[in-house]
C-alpha distance (Angstrom), angle and dihedral (degrees) to the residues before:
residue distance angle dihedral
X1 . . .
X2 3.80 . .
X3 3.60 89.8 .
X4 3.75 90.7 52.2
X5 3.75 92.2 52.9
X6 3.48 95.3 41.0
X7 4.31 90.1 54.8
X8 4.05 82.5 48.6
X9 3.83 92.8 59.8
X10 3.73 97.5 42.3
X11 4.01 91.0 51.6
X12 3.81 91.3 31.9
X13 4.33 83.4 62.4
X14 3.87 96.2 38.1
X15 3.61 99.3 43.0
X16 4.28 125.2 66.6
X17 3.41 133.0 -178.4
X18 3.69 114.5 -119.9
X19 3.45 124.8 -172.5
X20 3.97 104.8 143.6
X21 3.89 116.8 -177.7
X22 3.33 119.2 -170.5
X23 3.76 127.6 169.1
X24 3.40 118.8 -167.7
X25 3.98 106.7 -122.4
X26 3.62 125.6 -90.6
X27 3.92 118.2 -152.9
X28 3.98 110.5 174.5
X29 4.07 91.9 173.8
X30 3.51 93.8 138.0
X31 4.15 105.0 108.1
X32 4.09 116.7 -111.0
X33 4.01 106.8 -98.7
X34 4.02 85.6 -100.5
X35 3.76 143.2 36.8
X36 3.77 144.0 -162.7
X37 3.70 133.1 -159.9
X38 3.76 95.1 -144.1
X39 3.81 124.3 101.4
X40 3.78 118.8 -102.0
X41 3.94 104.6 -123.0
X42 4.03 108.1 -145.6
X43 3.69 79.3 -143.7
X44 3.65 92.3 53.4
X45 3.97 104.2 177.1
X46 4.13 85.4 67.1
X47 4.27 81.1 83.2
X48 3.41 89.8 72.4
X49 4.05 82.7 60.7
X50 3.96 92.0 -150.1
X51 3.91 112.4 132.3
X52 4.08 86.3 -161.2
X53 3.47 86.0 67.0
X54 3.59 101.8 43.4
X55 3.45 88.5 47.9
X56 3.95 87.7 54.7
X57 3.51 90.3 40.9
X58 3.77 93.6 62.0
X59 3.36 95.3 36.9
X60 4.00 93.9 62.9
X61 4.09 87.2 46.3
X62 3.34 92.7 58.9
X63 3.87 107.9 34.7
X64 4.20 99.2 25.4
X65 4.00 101.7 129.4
X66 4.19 88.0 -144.4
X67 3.80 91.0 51.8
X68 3.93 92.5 49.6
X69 3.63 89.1 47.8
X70 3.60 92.8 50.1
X71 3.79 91.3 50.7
X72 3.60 89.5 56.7
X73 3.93 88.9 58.3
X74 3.53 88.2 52.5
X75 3.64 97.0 53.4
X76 3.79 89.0 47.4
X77 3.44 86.6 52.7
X78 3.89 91.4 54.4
X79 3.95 82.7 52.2
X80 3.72 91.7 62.3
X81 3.67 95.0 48.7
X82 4.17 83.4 53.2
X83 3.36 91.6 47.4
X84 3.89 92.9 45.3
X85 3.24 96.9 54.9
X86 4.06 96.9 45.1
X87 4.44 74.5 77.9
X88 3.81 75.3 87.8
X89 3.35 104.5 72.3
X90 4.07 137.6 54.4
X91 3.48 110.9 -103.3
X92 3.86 122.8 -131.3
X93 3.67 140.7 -150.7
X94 4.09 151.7 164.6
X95 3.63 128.8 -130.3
X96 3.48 135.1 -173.6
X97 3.87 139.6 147.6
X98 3.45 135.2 174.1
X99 4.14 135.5 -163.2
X100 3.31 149.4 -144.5
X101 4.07 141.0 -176.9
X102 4.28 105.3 -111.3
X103 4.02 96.7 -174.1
X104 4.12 96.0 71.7
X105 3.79 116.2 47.2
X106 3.54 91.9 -155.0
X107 3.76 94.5 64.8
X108 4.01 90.7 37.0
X109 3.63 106.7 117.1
X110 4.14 97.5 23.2
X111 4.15 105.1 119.2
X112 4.05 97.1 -129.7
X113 3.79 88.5 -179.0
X114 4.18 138.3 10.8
X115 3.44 145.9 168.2
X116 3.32 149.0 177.4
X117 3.78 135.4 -171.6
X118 4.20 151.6 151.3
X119 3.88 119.1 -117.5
X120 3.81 132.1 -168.5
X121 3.65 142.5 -170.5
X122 3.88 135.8 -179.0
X123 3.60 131.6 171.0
X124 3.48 111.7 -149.8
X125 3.75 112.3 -131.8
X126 4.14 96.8 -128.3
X127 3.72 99.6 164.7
X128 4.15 102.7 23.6
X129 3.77 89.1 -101.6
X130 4.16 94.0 135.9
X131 4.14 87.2 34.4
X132 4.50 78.0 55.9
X133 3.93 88.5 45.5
X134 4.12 92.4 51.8
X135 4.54 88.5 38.4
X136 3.79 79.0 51.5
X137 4.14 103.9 51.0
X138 4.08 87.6 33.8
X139 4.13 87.0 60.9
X140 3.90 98.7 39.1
X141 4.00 75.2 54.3
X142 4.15 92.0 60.1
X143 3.82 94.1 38.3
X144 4.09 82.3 49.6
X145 3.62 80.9 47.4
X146 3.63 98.4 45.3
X147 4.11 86.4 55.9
X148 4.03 90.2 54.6
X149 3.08 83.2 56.3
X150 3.93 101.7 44.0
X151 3.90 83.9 45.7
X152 3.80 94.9 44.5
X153 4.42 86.8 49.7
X154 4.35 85.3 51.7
X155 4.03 99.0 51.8
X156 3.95 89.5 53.2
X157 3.80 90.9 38.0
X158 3.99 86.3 53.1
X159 3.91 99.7 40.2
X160 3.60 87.1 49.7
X161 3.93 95.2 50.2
X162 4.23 85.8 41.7
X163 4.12 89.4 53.3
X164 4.25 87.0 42.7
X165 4.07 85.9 46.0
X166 4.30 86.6 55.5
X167 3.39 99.7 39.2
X168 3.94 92.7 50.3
X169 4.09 80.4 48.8
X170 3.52 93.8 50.5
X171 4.01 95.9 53.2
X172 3.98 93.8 38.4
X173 3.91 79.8 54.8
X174 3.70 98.9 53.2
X175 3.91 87.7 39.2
X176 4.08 93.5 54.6
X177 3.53 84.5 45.0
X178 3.86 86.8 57.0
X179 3.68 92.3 42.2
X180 3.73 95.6 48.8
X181 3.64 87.0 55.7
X182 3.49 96.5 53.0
X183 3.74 99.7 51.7
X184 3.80 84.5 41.8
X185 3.77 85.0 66.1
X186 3.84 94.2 36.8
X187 4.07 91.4 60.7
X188 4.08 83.5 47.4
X189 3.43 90.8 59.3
X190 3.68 92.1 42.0
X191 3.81 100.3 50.4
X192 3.97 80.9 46.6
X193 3.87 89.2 61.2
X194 3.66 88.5 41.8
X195 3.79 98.9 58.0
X196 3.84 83.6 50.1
X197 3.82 92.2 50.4
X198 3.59 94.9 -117.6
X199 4.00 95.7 123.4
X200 3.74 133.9 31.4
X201 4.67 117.9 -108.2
X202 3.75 77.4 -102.9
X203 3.41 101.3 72.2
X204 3.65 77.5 52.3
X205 3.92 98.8 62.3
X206 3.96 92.0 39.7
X207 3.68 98.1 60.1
X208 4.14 84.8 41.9
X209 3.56 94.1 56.4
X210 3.86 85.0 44.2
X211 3.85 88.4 58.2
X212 3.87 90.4 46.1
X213 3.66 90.2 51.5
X214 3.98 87.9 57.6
X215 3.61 95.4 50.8
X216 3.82 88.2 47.1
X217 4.24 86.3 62.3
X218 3.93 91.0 39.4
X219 4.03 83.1 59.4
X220 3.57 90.5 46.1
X221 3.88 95.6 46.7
X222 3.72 91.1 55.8
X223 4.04 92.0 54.5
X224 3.56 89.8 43.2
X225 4.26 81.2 52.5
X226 3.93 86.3 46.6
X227 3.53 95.2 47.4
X228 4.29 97.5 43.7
X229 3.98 84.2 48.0
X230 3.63 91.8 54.1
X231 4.09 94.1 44.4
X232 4.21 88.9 52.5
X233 3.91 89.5 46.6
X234 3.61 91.1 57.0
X235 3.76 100.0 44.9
X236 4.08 91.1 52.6
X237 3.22 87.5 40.1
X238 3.83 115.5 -116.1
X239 3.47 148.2 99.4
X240 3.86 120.4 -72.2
X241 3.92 94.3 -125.6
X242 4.28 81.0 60.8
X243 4.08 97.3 58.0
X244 3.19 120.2 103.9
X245 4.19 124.6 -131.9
X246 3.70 118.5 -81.9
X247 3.83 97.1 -128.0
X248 3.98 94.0 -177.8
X249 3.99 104.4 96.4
X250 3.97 94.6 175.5
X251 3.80 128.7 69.6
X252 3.97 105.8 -115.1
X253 3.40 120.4 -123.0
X254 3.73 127.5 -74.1
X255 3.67 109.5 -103.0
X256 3.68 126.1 -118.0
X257 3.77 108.4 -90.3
X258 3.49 107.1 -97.3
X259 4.13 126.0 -123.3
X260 3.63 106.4 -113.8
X261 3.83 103.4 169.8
X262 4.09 115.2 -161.6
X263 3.85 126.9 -22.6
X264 3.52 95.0 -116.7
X265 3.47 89.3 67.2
X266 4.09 109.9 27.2
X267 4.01 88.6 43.3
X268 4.15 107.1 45.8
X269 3.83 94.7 87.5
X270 3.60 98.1 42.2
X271 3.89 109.8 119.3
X272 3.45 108.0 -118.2
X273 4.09 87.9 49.1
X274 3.60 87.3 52.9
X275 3.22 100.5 44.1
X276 4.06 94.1 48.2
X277 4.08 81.8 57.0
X278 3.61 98.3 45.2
X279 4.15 87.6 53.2
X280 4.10 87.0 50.2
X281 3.59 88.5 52.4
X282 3.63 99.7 41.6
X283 3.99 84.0 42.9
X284 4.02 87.3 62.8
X285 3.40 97.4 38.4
X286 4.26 86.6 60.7
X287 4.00 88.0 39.6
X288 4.01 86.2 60.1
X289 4.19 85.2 47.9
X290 3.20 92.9 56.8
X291 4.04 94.2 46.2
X292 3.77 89.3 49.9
X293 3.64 89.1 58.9
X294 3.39 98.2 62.6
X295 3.92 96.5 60.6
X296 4.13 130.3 64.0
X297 3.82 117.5 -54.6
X298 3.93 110.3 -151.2
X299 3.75 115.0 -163.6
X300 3.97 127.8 174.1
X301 3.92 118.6 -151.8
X302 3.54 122.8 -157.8
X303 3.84 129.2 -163.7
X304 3.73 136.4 168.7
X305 4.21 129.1 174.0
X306 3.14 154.6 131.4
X307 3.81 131.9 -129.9
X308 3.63 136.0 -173.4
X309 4.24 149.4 157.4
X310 3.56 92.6 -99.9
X311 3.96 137.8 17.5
X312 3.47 88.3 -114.6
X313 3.84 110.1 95.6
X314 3.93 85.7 5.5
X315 4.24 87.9 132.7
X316 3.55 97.3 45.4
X317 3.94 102.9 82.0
X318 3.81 123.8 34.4
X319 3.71 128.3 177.9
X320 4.28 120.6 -169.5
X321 3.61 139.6 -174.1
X322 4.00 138.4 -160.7
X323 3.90 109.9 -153.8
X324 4.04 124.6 179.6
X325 3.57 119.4 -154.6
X326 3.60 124.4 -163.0
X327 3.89 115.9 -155.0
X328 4.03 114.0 -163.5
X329 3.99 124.6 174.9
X330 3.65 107.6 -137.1
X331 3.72 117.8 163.4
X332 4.13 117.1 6.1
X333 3.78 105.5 148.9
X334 3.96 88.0 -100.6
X335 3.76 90.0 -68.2
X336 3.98 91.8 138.5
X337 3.76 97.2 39.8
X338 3.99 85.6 53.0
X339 3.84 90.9 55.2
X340 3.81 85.7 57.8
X341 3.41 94.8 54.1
X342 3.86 97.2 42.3
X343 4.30 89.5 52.7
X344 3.87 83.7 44.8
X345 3.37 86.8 52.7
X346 3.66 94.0 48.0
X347 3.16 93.6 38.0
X348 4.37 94.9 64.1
X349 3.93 83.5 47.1
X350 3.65 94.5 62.3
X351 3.71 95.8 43.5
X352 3.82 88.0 52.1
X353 4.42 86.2 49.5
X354 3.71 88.0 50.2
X355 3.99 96.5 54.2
X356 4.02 90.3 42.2
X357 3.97 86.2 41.7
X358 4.06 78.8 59.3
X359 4.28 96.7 46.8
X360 3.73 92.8 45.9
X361 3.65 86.9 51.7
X362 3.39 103.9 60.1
X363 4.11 87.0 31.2
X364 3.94 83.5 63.8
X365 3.97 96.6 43.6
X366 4.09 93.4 46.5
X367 3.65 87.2 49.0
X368 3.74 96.7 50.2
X369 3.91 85.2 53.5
X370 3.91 88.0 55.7
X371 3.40 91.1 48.8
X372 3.58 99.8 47.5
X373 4.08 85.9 52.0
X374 3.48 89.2 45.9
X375 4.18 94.5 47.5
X376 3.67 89.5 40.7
X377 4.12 88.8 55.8
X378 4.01 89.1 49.8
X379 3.64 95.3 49.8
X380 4.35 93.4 45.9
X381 4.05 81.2 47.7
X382 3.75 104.2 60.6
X383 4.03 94.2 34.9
X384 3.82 75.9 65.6
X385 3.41 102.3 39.8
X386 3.91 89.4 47.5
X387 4.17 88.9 56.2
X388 3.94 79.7 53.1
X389 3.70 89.0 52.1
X390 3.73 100.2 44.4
X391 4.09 92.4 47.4
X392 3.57 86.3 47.1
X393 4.16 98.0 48.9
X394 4.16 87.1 43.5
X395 4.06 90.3 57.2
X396 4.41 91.7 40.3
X397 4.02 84.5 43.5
X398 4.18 86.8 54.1
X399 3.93 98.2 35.6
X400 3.94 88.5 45.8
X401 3.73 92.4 52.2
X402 3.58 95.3 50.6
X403 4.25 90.8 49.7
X404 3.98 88.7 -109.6
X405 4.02 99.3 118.9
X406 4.17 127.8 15.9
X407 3.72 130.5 -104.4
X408 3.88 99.1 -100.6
X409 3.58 81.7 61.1
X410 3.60 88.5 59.2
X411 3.67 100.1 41.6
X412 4.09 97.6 49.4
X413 3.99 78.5 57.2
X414 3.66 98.3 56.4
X415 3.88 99.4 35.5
X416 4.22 79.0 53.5
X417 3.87 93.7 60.4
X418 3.31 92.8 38.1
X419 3.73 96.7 57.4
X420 3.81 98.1 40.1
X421 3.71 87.5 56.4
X422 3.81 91.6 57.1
X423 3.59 85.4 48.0
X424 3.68 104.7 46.3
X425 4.05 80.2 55.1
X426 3.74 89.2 55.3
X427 3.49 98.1 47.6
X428 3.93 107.3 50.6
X429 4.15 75.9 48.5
X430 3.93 88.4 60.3
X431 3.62 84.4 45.7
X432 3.48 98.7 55.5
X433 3.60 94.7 36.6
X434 4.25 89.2 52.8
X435 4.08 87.0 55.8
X436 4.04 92.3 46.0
X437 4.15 83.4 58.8
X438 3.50 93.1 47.5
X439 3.79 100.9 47.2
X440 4.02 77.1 49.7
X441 3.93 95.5 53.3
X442 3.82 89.8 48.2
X443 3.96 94.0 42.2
X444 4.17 128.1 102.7
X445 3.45 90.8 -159.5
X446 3.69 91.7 -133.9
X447 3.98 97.0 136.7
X448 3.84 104.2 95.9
X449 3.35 116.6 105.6
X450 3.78 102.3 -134.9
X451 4.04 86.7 59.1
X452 3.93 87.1 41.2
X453 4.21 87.2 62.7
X454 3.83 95.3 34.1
X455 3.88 119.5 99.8
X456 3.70 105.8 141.8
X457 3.61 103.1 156.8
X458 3.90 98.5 20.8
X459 3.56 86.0 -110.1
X460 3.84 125.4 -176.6
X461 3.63 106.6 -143.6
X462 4.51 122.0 -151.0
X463 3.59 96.8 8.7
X464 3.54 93.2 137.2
X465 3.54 101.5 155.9
């Protein structure tokens, strides 16, 4: 035993423990290319100030199938962190047995020998190789965490984009319905004129197949309704025959743009930056495993029992013993210094992820800005090119009626109007679908209220520092 203890201190003072992690520093203080005034709601689809769509909103965090089955990764995670950190403490259990001869039936059922006992075992943590193993399971648990989240942030990105897909629907339906009317009316007027032989039959078929080519976007509009019901079903989670109608038949207003301040800031909780760190961290954590495991493993064994012919008198004498065992890797073709070098490895690879996990994420907010400039621009252009369009139809209309101009004149009008109405419909959707992906880029995700309750390991998510 003194030998054993004396081997421990000699290896204990020549052997350390290195697991160094250095990142090299990230400073993203340079402003985004645009900023708002507005406050930056955690729960970021209340801009839209629509209680349907909160309503929807929380509805798909709590009852989403994906979400649910993330959660239940998380908690398994958790599990592992329990079961890591169980590595702690000695482990104890009871034995016993008792026989008996088989062959004679006489002696069948007479206990010829019994026993009964207590045994222990701990491995003493000597270089902080099982306190690595429980750092390691407790961040896998934040970078499972960090996807909840990330999951959590995409089913109210996607119900939010679903409700924007009906409502655009809804208006394009009551506009075609508008427009069908109005050509309706048009080809009136123009069959009028015919009977009075003021127009050729052509003019006839033109504003016909004009009609037809409405009715042809009225069937598309209600597949497009189909399809955007069937997309919000399956985010929240139920069937389409259980969703309730969209009564909303305008796009609300864009929201204010919101202050976002610098990415090193607005971007260090997102998920997939936290998760990146969490997987460096848990990647260092394994590297100083696999260190461990090339030095001494000391582990003490306990046992105490008793054992004797019979059961009776099997309590009355007990014998124990305390024995130390010293474990210590001496030849294994380099097999364990390769595993440090392969998590080393690793390890650099993931530190270089995290810092491009970091560019791409401020690459992906700046270019949602120019986008939303760029969308916003689009949408201002055809309202203006559609009061163009409208001016321009009402003087053809007039001239045409009095014989001054020809029908096709007439026509390319109308099928103008009618397409930049479509359009302008489209484009305030791209709009408000641009600003849904950028609340998303600058969102943590940390809104649902299953993560809201859940602190398993007490753990302090995004300090990075």
């Amino acid at each position: 035993m003194k030998f054993i203890l004396l081997l421990s201190t000699l290896f204990l003072s020549a052997c350390t423990q290195t697991s160094d992690l250095t990142i090299d520093n990230i400073e993203h203080t340079n402003p985004f290319i645009k900023q708002g005034d507005s406050k930056l709601d955690i729960s970021w689809w209340h801009s839209f100030n629509n209680d349907e769509l909160s309503q929807l909103v929380s509805r798909g965090l709590k009852d989403n199938l994906s979400l649910k089955a993330q959660d239940l990764r998380l908690k398994n995670s958790a599990i592992n962190a329990n079961i890591a950190e169980a590595d702690f403490y000695p482990s104890l259990n009871v034995n016993s047995s008792a026989s008996s001869r088989f062959g004679d039936s006489n002696d069948f059922g007479n206990i010829e020998n019994a026993s009964f006992g207590l045994s222990s075992s701990w491995e003493l943590d000597l270089w902080g190789g099982i306190a690595a193993a429980e750092n390691k399971a407790i961040w896998e648990y934040k970078a499972q965490e960090a996807l909840y989240r990330a999951r959590a942030n995409l089913v109210a990105g996607n119900i939010t984009n679903a409700w924007l897909g009906l409502v655009t629907e809804q208006q394009k339906k009551i506009v075609l319905a508008s427009q069908f009317q109005r050509t309706q009316d048009a080809l009136t007027i123009i069959h009028r004129r015919f009977s009075m032989g003021k127009n050729s039959v052509t003019n006839i078929w033109q504003q016909q197949n004009l009609l037809k080519s409405i009715e042809v976007q009225q069937e598309k509009n209600i597949a497009a309704l189909y399809i955007n019901q069937q997309v919000l079903a399956l985010w929240l989670g139920i069937t389409t025959d259980k969703l309730t109608t969209i009564d909303l038949t305008m796009l609300p207003a864009l929201p204010e743009l919101p202050a976002m301040g610098i990415p090193m800031e607005v971007l260090k909780y997102r998920p997939d930056i936290e998760q990146a760190f969490a997987k460096i961290q848990a990647a260092n954590e394994h590297l100083a495993v696999a260190i461990t495991d090339q030095y001494p493993r000391l582990t003490l064994r306990a046992n105490y029992s008793t054992s004797k012919t019979s059961v009776k008198g099997l309590l009355d004498d007990w014998s124990g013993n305390l024995i130390a065992s010293l474990t210590l890797p001496i030849f294994d073709a380099g097999v364990k210094k390769s595993i440090v070098e392969q998590r080393k490895l690793s390890l650099r690879a993931l530190v270089l992820d995290y810092q491009q996990v970091w560019l791409e994420a401020i690459a992906k907010v700046n270019q949602v800005l120019v986008n939303e400039t760029q969308l916003s621009k689009v949408a201002k252009n055809l309202v203006s090119q559609l009061d163009l369009a409208q001016r321009t139809e009402k003087l053809t209309t007039i001239k045409y009626l009095n014989g001054k101009t020809n029908y096709l004149n007439l026509l390319k009008a109308q099928e103008s109007i009618l397409l930049l109405e479509r359009q302008i419909i489209d484009a305030n959707k791209k709009v408000m679908v641009n600003r849904v992906l950028l609340y998303r880029e600058l969102s943590h995700g940390d809104f649902s209220i299953e993560i809201q309750s859940k602190d398993n390991k007490n753990i302090d998510i995004g300090k990075q520092s």
